[in-house]
N, C-alpha and C positions, 0 to 999 in steps of 0.2 A: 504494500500500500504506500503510495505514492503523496503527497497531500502539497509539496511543491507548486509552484504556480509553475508554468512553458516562460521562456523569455518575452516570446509574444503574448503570451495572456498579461504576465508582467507589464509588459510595454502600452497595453492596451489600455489598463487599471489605472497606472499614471497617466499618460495620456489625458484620461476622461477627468480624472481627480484634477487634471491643471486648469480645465476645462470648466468644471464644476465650479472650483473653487475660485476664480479670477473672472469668469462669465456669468453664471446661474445665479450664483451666490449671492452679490451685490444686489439682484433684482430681486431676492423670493420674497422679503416680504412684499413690493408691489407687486409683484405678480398674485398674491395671494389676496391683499386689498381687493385690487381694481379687479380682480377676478377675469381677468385677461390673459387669453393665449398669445404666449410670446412664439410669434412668427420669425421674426426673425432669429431668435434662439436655434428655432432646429433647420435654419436653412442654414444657419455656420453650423451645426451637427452635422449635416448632411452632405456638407461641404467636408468634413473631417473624416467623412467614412463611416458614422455612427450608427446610421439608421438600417446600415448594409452587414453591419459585423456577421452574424450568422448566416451570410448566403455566400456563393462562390463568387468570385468575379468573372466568370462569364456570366454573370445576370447583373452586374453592375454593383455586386457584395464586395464585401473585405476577404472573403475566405478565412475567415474567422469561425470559433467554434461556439456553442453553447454555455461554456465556461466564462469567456472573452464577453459574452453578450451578459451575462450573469450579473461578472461584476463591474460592466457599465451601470446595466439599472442600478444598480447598488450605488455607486457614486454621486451618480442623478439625484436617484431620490435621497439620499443623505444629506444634500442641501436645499433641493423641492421637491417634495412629494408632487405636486402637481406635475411639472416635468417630467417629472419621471412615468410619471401614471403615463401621460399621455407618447411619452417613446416606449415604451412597453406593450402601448396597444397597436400603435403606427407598427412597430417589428413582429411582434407574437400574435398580434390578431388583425392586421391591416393588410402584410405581405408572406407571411408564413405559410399558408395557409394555397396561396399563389404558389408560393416555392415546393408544396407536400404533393398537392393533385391537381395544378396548372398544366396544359399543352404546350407544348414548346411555343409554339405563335403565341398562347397565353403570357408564358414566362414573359418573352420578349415585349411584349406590348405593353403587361401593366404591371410584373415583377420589377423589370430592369428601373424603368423611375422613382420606384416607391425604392430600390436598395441604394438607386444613386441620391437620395434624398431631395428629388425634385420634384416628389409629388407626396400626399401622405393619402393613406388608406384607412379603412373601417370597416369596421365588421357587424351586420347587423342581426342580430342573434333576438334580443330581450326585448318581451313585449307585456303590455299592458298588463297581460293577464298570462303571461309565459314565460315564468320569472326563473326559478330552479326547475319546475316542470316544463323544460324547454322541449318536450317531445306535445307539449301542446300547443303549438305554432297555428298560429291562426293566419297568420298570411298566405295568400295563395300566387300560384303563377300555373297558368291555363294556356297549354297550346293552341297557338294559333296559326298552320302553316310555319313557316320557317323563323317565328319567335315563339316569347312566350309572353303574355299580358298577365303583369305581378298588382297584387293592391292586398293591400293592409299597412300595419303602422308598427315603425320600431320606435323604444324608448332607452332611454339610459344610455346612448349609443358616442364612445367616445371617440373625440376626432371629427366627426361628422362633419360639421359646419366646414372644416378645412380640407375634406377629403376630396380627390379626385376622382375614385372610386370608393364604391359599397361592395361588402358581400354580404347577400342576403339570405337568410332561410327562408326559404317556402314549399309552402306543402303540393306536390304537382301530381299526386293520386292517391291513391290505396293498394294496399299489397292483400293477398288473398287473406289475410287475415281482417281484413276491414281497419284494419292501420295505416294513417297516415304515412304515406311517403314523403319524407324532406330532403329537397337539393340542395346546393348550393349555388347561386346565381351570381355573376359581376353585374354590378348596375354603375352604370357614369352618373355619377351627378349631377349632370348638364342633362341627364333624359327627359325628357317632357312627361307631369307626372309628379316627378318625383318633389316634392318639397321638405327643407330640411329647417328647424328652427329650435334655439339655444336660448329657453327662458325660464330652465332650471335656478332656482339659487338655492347653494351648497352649501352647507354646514364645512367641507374640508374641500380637499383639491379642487380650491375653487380658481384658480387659472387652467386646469384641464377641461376646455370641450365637453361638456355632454350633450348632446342633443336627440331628437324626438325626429324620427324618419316619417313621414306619410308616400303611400305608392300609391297613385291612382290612377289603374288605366295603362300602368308603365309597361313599353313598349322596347323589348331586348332580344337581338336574334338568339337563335338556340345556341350558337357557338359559344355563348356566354357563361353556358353552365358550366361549370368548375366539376372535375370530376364524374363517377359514377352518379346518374338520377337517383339511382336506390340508397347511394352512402353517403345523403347528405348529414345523418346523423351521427353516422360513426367520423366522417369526419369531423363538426364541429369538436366533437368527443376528445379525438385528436387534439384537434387546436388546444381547445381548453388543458387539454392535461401539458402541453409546451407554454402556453401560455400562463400556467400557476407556478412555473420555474421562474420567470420574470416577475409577479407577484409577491413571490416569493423572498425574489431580491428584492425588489420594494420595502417589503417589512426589514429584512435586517440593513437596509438604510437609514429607515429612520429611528430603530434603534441603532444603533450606531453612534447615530444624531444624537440622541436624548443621550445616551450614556456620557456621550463626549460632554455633552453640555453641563449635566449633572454633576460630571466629577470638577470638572472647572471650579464651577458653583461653589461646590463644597468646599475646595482646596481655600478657596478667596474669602468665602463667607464664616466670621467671627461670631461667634456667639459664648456666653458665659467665659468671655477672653484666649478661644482658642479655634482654629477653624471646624468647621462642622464634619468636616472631612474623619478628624477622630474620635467623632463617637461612632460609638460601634453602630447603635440604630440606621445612622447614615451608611457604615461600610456595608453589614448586612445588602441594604439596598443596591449597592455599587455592586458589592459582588454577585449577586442574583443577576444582574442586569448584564454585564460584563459575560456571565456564565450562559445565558440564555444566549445572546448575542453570538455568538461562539459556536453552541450550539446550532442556532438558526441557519449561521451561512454554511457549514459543513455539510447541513440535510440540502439545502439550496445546491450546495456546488455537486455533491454527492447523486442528486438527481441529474444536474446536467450533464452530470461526465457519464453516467448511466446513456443518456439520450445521445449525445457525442459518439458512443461503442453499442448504438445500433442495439443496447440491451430492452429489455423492459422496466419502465419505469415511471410509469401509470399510477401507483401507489406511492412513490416518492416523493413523485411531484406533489404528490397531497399532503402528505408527511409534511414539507417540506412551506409548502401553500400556508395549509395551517398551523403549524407551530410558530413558521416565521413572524405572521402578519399578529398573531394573538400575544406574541412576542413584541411587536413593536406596541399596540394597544398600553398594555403591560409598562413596557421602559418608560413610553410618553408619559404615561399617567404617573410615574416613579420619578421621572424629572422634573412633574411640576409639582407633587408634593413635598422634594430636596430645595426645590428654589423658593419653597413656603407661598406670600404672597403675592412676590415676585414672577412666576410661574401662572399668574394665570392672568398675567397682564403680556399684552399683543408684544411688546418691544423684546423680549427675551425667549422669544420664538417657540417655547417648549407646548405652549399651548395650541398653536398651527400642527406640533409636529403628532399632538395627542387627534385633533382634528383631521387631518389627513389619514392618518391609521385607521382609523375606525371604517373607510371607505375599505380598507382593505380585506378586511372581513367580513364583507359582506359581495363586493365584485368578484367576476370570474368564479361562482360559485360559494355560496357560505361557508363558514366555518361548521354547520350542521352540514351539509352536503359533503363536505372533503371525510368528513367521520362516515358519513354512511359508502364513499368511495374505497374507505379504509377496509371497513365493517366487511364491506364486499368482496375484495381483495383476499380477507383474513375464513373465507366461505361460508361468512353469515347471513 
């Protein structure tokens, strides 16, 4: 067992960290304010090679691996969660998915922009009333001759308003068992039809995109379908379980975050004339937080280097999903009871980074979902 970083993964970690730390940084509290997507942000990401790490460069990637992509998110979100959220969705649920069961004319057409980061992607999955029961898809798409005519509505859908494309689930028949058939679909943005609107307001990642899809009428040739008609839902399934490795790293970012800020804290902060740092009640906290953290990115990396060797790792990811994000949950809410009353005022950030976390527990699948992923795994 190996646990070493590659000089490239290395190289990539810094990279992103300088990136983070000297670009992201200085802006996250506005960006978290003004609850605005910083566009220009991920067009110098995209300019860096960021948006492309996990794809080859024959499709306009880094040829970078699942590890390398890992702990980009991680860097990301360890100074904006919001950021981060939203290049985790652009890579794991906007172009991956292109990269898994796209056509070659596919790759080419709507892969290569979204890996050279000149365009950004979405994936539209979560509906009104099709939240974890995502096999109850109520949108439809109806052959018609050499398209297909899609209508119903997506929600919670990240990236959207900036995306170039969509991919959509829709239900396009029944299988002999009287079940729902779900594809997969590309939809341009630019379709007639299609309207997209961002009048969500967030409790946390509120500089990430969320917006509300409506299809009506929407008009896409058949070549558009991504993949097998009949596995539209083993692949989302897919996606999702690559996509809670990013997720994943999400959580131990912004614990990370909270830890780092916390011990600051403590070291600087005097009380009964000595810093808070040595009382024990405070270390306790530090080292739980420290311990978990540790914990978190090992299941994180440990699933991608799974994904990377082509093994299985379906249960990992969930491991991995869940521990992480219910871990950062955790640290945040540990950093702003170290920073006392300081902590829950906006200027000392621990409170955005408690606010962001909580989104993560409940996107790309709840923390009740990843248990019963487990559950199932374990043949209960």
């Amino acid at each position: 067992m190996n646990f070493e970083l590659s000089k490239e993964q290395e190289m990539i970690r810094n990279m992103v960290r300088d990136f983070a730390e000297n670009v992201i940084k200085p802006r996250a509290i506005e960006i978290d304010t003004e609850a605005k997507f910083p566009e220009d942000i991920f067009k110098q990401m995209g300019e860096l090679g960021l948006m492309g790490i996990p794809f080859p460069e024959k499709y306009g990637g880094a040829g970078g691996d699942t590890i390398s992509y890992a702990l980009a998110a991680e860097e990301i979100a360890r100074v904006c969660g919001s950021t981060g959220l939203s290049y985790a969705a652009a890579v794991s649920l906007g172009a991956s998915p292109l990269y898994m069961f796209g056509t070659e004319e596919q790759k080419q057409q709507y892969l290569v922009p979204l890996a050279e980061g000149r365009a950004l992607g979405a994936f539209g999955l979560t509906e009104p009333n099709a939240g974890s029961d995502a096999g109850g898809t109520m949108t439809t798409a109806v052959e018609d001759g050499d398209y297909y005519v899609i209508n119903g509505e997506k929600c919670f859908i990240t990236n959207a308003s900036f995306a170039k494309n969509l991919i959509i689930t829709a239900v396009t028949g029944k299988n002999e068992k009287g079940r729902s058939i779900i594809s997969s679909i590309i939809v341009p943005t630019n379709t007639e039809g299609v309207t997209i609107t961002s009048n969500y307001d967030k409790m946390g990642v509120r500089g990430s995109d969320t917006a509300e899809i409506v299809l009506d009428n929407v008009r896409v040739p058949k070549t558009n379908l991504l993949g097998d008609p009949k596995d539209g839902f083993k692949q989302f399934l897919s996606t999702l379980d690559g996509g809670r490795i990013s997720i994943g790293a999400l959580g131990v970012g912004i614990a990370q975050a909270s830890l780092d800020k916390a011990l600051n804290y403590a070291k600087e902060r005097k009380q009964f004339g000595k810093p808070i740092s040595s009382f024990q009640a405070i270390q306790f906290k530090l080292a739980d937080m420290a311990m978990e953290v540790e914990l978190s990115r090992n299941m994180v990396l440990k699933a991608a280097w799974l994904k990377d060797n082509n093994k299985p790792f379906s249960k990992e990811a969930a491991y991995a999903k869940l521990f992480a994000t219910e871990t950062a949950v955790r640290a945040a809410d540990q950093a702003i009871q170290i920073h006392g009353g300081y902590g829950y005022m906006r200027e000392y950030e621990v409170e955005r980074y408690l606010r962001d976390a909580k989104l993560l527990v409940i996107g790309e699948g709840t923390s009740e979902i990843q248990r019963l992923v487990i559950a199932r795994h374990l043949g209960c």
